[in-house]
N, C-alpha and C positions, 0 to 999 in steps of 0.2 A: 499325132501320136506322142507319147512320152517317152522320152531319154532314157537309155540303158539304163540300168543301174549300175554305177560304179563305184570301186572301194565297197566288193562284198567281201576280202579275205582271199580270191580268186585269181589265177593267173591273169596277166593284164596283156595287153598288145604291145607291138611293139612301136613306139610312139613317132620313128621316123621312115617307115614303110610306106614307099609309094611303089604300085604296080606298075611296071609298062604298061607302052600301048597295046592293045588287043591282047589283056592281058587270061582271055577265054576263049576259047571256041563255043562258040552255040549248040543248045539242043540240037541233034540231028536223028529223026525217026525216034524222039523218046529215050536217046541216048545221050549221055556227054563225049567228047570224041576223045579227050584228053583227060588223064587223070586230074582230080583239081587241087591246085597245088596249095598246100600247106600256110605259106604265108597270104594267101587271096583271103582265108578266113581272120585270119590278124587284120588286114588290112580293113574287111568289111566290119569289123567288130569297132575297131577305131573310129573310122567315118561314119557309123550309125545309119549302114546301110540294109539294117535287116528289119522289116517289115511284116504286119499281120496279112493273114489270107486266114478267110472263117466260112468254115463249110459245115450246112445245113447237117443236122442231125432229126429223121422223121420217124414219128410211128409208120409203120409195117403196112396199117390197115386204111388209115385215114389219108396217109401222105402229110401230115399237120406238123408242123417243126415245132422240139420241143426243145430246140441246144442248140450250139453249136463248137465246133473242134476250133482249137485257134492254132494255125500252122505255119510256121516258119519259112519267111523268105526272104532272098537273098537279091538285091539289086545291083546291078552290074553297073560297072564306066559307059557301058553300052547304050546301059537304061533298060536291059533287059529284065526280064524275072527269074530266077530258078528255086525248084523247088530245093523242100530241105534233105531229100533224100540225097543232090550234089553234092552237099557238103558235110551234110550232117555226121558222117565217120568218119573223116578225116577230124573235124574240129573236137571227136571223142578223143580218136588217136591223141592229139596234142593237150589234154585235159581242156580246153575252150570251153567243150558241150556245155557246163553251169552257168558260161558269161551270156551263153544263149538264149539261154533257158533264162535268164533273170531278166536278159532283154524284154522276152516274148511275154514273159507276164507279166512282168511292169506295162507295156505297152496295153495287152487286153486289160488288166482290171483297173490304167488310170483310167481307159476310155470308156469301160463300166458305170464310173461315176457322174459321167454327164449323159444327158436324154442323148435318145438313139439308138439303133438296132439292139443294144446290150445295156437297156437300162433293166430294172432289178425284174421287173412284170415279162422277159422276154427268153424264159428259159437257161437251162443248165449251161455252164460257159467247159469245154476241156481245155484241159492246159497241160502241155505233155511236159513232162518233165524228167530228168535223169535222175538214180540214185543220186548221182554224183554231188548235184544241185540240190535233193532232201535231206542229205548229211550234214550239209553244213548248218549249224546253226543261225549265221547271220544269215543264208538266203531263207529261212523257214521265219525269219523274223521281219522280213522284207514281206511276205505275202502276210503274215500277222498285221503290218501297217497298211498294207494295200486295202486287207480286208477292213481294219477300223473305217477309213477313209473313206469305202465305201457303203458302209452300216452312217457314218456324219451326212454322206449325196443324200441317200435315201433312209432318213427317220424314221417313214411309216412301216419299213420294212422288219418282221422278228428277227432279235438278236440270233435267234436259232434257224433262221432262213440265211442260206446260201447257196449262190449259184456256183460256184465253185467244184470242179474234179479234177482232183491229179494223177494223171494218164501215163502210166509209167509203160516205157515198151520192156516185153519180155529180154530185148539184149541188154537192160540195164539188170534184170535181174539179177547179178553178182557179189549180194551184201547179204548178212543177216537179216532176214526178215524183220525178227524181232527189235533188234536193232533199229531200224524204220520205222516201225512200228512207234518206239520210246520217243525217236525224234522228231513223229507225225501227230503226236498226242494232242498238243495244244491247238494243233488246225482241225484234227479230229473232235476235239469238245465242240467247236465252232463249226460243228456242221460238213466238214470239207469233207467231201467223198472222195474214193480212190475206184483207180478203174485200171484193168491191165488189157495193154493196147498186143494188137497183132498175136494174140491166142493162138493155139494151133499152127505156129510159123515152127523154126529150128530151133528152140529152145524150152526147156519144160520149166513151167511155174506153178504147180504144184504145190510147195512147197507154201508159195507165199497167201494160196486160196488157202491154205491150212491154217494158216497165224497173221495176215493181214486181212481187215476188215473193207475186202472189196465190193462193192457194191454194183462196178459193171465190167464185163469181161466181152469184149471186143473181139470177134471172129476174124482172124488175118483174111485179106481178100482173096487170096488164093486158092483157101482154102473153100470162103464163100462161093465165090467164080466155078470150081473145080464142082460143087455140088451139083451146079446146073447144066452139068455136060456128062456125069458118070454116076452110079448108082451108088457107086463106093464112096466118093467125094460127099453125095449126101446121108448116107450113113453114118459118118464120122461125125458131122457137121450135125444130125440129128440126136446124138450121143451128150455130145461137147453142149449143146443147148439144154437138152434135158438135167443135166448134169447140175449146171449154172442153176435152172429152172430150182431142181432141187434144194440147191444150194440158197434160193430168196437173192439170187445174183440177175440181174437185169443182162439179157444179150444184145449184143448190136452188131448187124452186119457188115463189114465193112467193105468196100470195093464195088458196088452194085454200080454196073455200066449197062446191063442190058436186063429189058422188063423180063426175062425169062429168067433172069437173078433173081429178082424181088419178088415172081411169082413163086419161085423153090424155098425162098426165105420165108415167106406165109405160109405155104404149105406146111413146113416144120413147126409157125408157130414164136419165132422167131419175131420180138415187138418193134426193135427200132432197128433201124437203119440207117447207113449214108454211103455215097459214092457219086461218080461221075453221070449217073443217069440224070439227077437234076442238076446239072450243071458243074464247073468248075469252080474251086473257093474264090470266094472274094475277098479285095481289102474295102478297109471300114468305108472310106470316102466313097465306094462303089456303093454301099450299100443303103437300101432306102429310108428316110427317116420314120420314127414312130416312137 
């Protein structure tokens, strides 16, 4: 994998933080048992212990993978794994989130440019990313070079072809749109889609379907889940697609664990998907060559 990127302009670590021993409690039942402490993210950011996991993104109808999410994780003293949902609010709290976010996509799009599960022939890559990390200028200039780099791997590939979406969750939603919009320009000439993750969660984005040029709108799993169990759930959920549909916005359902999910998401009409049902993300090494 590739090296953080460092010296983007960004809050840095703090450079003599070492953890105790057992300086975590483990998953327990899908829980953390302990809040996770503040300097653990400093500490992981330092040692370049945060690694990819990539989960399958499929059509609805076929099950055929045409993407995948690249998701944030965290490796412990332990050697364990945690997801980025552990830590990922506390390192907002502390402004971290963009050293993260510049980790996680330097890591997917160096590994973009050599053959292998993410080379250019292998479908759409996400890359969730914070306002916080598309304000700034140097990190929008960082994916500007990732992207040359990987237009140099693959020559045969159109200048106007990329795999590239940036996956903004609705709690980053906090900026001018428009704003975002001036500072997503140049990744936007180059093909770079935008997509707003976890729709229909506790926060309204509205605003940004109005004056950002999103192209895919991501069903919160809950909300997806919740369809397959109440009438109401899929009404909303049938709404919220159609809406999209309207809109030449691409939906994707998010969270699907069980085939009676995937069957209520077809029913709607609803094209792609992903969740737990085909399995847990993986990291790159896990995954097969081609």
């Amino acid at each position: 994998m590739g090296a953080p990127a460092m010296g983007l302009g960004l809050p840095r670590c703090e450079a003599e933080y070492v953890p105790p021993s057992g300086w975590l409690h483990e998953r327990s039942g899908g829980r953390l048992m302990d809040v996770f402490p503040r300097a653990h993210v400093r500490w992981a950011l330092q040692e370049r212990r945060l690694r990819v996991a990539y989960q399958p993104i499929l059509r609805a109808d076929d099950l055929q993978i045409i993407g995948h999410e690249a998701l944030a994780r965290m490796l412990t003293q332990q050697g364990s794994v945690l997801d980025a949902e552990a830590f990922i609010d506390v390192a907002s709290e502390i402004g971290l989130e963009p050293r993260i976010d510049a980790d996680i996509t330097s890591q997917v799009m160096s590994a973009a440019t050599r053959p292998g599960p993410f080379a250019a022939s292998h479908g759409k890559l996400f890359l969730n990313c914070s306002s916080a990390f598309l304000l700034q200028p140097s990190c929008v200039e960082q994916l500007l070079d990732h992207h040359r780099r990987w237009l140099e791997a693959w020559p045969g590939v159109p200048k106007d072809s990329t795999p590239w979406v940036l996956e903004i969750t609705e709690r980053h939603l906090d900026t001018d749109p428009g704003r975002l919009q001036s500072n997503l320009a140049p990744l936007l000439d180059l093909g770079f889609e935008l997509a707003l993750d976890d729709f229909g969660s506790n926060h309204s984005a509205f605003p940004y379907l109005l004056e950002l040029p999103i192209r895919y709108l991501k069903f919160d799993k809950t909300l997806v889940q919740a369809a397959a169990d109440n009438q109401r759930g899929a009404q909303i959920l049938r709404r919220l697609h159609d809406m999209a549909e309207d809109l030449g916005i691409i939906g994707i359902a998010e969270g699907i664990e069980r085939k009676e999910q995937l069957d209520k998401v077809r029913a709607i009409g609803i094209v792609w998907c992903q969740g737990y049902l085909w399995g847990q993300a993986r990291g790159l090494l896990d995954m097969p060559a081609g």
